[in-house]
C-alpha positions, 0 to 999 in steps of 0.5 A: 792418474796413470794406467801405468805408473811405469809410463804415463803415456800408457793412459790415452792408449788404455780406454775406450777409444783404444779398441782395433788399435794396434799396440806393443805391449812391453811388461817387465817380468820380476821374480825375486832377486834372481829371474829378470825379463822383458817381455812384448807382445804386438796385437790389436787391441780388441777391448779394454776394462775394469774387472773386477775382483773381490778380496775376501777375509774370515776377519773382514767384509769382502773388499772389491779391487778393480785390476784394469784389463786390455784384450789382444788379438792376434792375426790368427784369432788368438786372444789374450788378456793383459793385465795393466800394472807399475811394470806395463807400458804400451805404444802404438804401432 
């Protein structure tokens, strides 16, 4: 399955062979019907992974949802985590 249904080619790049590669990362900002962006960011990736976040309910058990996470670095040492969805694509530079 695709790490990004936006774009299938996303997926080899998203994994553990895709750590010190440098990526654009592309992601199509939404909020409501009004606000609309595009966005991208080129960095080297530094790691890539699963994480794992917990849904949890008064009326149900706590439910486990995997969000897929890149960690970007940039040349002056700055770090930011991207979060892969339906609305992310990536490229190699």
């Amino acid at each position: 399955m695709p790490t990004s249904a936006a774009d299938a080619t996303s997926s080899p790049l998203f994994g553990p062979n895709s750590s010190r590669a440098t990526i654009e990362v592309d992601h199509d900002v939404k909020i409501g019907s009004s606000a609309e962006w595009d966005d991208k960011t080129v960095a080297r990736s530094s790691a890539s992974s699963a994480a794992v976040t917990a849904c949890t309910s008064a009326a149900t058990q706590t439910i486990k949802v995997y969000s897929d996470l890149i960690i970007l670095a940039r040349d002056d040492g700055e770090l930011t985590t991207v979060t892969m969805d339906e609305f992310t694509r990536l490229r190699r530079m």
